[in-house]
TIFI-621346 format. One record per residue: residue in three letters; chain; x, y, z of N, C-alpha, C, O in turn. Coordinates in nm, 2 decimals. Last residue first. Layout:
SITE code unit    n_X    n_Y    n_Z   ca_X   ca_Y   ca_Z    c_X    c_Y    c_Z    o_X    o_Y    o_Z
SITE  ALA    A      X      Y      Z      X      Y      Z      X      Y      Z      X      Y      Z
...
end
This chain:
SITE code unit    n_X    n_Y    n_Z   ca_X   ca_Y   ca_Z    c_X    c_Y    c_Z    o_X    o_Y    o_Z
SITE  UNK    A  10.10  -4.59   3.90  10.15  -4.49   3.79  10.29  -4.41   3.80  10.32  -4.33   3.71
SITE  UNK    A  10.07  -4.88   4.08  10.11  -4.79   4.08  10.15  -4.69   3.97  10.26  -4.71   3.93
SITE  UNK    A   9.81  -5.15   4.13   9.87  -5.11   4.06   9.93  -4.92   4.07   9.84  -4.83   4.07
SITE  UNK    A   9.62  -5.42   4.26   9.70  -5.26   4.30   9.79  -5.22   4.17   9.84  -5.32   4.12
SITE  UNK    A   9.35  -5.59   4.13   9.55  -5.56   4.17   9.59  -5.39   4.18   9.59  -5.30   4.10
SITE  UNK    A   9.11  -5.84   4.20   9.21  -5.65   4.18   9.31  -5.67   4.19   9.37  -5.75   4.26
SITE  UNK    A   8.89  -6.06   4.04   9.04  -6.03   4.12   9.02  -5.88   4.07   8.97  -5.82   3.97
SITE  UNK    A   8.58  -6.25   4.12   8.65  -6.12   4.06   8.72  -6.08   4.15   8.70  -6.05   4.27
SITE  UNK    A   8.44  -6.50   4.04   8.48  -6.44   4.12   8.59  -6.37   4.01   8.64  -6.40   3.90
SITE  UNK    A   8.24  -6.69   3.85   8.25  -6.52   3.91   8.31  -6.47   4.01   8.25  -6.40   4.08
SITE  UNK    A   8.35  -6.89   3.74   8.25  -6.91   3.83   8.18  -6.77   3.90   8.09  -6.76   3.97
SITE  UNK    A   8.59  -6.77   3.54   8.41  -6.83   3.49   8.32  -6.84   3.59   8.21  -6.82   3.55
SITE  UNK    A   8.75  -6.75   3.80   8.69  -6.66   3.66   8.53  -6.69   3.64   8.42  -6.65   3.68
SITE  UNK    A   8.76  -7.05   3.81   8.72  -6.92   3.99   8.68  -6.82   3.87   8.56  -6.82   3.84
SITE  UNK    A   8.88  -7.16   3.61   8.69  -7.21   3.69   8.68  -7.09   3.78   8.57  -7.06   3.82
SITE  UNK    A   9.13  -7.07   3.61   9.01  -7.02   3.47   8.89  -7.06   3.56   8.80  -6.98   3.58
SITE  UNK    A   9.21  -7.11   3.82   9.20  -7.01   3.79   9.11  -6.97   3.69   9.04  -6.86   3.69
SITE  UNK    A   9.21  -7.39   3.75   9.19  -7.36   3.86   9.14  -7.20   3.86   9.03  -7.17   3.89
SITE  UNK    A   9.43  -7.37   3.50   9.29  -7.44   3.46   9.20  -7.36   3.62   9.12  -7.27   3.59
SITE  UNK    A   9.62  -7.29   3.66   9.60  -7.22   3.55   9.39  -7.25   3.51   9.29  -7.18   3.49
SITE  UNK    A   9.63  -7.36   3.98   9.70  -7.41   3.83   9.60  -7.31   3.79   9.51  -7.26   3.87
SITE  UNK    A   9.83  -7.32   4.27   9.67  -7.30   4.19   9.69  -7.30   4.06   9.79  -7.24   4.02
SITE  UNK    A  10.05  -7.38   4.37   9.88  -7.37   4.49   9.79  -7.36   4.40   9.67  -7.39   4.43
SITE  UNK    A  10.18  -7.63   4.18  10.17  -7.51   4.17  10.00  -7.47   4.25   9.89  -7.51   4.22
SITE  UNK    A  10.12  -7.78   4.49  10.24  -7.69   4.40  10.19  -7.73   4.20  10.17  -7.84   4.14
SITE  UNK    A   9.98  -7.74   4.77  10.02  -7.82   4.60  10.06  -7.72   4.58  10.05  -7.60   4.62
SITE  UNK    A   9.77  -7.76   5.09   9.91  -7.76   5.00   9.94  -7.82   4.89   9.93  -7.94   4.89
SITE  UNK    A   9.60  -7.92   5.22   9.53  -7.77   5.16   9.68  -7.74   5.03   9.67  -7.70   4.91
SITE  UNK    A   9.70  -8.06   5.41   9.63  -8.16   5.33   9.55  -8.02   5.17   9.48  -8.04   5.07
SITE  UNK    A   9.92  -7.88   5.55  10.00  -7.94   5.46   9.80  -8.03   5.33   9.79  -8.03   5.20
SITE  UNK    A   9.75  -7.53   5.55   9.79  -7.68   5.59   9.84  -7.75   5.46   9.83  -7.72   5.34
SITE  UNK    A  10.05  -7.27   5.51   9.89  -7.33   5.49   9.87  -7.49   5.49   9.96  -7.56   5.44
SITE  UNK    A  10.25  -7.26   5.66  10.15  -7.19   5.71  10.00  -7.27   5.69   9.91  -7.30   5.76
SITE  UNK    A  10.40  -7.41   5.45  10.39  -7.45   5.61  10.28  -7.36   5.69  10.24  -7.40   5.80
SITE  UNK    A  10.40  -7.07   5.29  10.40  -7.27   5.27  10.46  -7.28   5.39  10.55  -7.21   5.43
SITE  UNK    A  10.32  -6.81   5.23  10.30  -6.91   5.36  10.29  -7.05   5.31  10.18  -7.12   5.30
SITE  UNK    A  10.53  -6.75   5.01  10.49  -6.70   5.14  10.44  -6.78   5.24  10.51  -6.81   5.34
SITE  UNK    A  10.38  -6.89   4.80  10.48  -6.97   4.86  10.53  -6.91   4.96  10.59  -6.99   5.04
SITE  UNK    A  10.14  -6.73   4.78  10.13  -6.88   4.84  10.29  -6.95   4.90  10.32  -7.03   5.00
SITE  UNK    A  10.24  -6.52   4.60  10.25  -6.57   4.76  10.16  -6.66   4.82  10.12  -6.63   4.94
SITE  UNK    A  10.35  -6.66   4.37  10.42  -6.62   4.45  10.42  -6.58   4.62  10.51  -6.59   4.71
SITE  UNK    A  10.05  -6.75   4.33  10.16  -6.89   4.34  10.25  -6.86   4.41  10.29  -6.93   4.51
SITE  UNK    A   9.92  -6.51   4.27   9.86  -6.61   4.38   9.99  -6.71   4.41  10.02  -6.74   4.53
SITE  UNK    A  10.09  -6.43   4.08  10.09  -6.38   4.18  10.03  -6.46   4.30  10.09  -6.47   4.41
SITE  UNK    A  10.07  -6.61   3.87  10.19  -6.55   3.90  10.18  -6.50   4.03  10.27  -6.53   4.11
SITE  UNK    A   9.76  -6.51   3.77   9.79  -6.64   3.83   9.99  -6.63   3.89   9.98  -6.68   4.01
SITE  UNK    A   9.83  -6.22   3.73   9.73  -6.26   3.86   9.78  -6.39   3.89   9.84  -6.42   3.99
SITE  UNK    A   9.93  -6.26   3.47  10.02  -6.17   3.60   9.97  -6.26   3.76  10.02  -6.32   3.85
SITE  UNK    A   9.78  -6.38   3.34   9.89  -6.42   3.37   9.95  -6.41   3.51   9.98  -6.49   3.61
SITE  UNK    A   9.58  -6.21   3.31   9.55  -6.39   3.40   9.70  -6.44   3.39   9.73  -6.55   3.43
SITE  UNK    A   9.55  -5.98   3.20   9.62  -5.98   3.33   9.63  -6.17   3.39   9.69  -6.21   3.49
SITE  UNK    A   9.34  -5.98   3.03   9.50  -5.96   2.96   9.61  -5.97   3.09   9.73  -5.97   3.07
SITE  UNK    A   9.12  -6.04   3.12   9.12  -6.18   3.10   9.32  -6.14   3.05   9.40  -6.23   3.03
SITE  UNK    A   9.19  -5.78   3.41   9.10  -5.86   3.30   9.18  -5.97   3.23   9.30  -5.99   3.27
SITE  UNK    A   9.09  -5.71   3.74   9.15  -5.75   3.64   9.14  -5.82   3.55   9.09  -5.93   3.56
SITE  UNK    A   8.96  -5.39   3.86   8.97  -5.54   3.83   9.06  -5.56   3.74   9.11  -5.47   3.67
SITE  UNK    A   9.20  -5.17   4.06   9.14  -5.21   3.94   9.12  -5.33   3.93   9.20  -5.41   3.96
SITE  UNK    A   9.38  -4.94   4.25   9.29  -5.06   4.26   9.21  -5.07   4.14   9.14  -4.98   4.11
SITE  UNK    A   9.63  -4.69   4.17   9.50  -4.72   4.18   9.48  -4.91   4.24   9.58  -4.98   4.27
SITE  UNK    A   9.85  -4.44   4.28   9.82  -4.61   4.29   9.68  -4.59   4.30   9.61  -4.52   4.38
SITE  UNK    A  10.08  -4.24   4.21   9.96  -4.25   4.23   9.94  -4.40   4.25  10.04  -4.47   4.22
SITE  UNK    A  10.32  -4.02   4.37  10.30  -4.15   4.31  10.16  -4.16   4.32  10.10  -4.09   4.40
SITE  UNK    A  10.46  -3.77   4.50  10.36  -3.77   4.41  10.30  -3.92   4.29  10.25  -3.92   4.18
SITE  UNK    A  10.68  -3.86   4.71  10.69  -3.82   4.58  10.59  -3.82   4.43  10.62  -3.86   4.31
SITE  UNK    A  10.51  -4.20   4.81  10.58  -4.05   4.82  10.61  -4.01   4.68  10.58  -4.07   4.57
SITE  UNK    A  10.33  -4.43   4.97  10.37  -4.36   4.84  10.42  -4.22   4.87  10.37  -4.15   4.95
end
C-alpha cells in the first residue's frame, strides 16, 4: 500500500455472501489442476455449500482497502 491507503481485515457478513461466494470460485479456478481432480466441481462451492460452512460456524474475512 502506498500513498496513504488504508486496508483493514473484517468479518464478513450475511451482506457480503455474495462477494465471498464469488471469491472462493474465482480462486479456486486459480488452482484447477492443482486441486485434485476427485476434490474438483464446478462451481468448487455452490451457494447452498456456503450457506452450511456459515451456519456450521465457520467465519470468513476479507481484506478490504479505503
Amino acid at each position: 500500500m502506498t500513498g496513504g491507503a488504508r486496508a483493514v481485515i473484517r468479518k464478513l457478513s450475511l451482506s457480503d455472501f455474495d462477494s465471498t461466494l464469488r471469491v472462493i470460485n474465482d480462486a479456486a479456478q486459480a488452482y484447477k489442476g492443482v486441486i485434485p481432480d476427485d476434490l474438483w466441481k464446478e462451481p468448487y462451492m455452490s451457494s447452498e455449500e456456503l450457506r452450511h460452512k456459515i451456519d456450521s460456524g465457520v467465519e470468513f474475512y476479507g481484506w478490504f482497502e479505503k
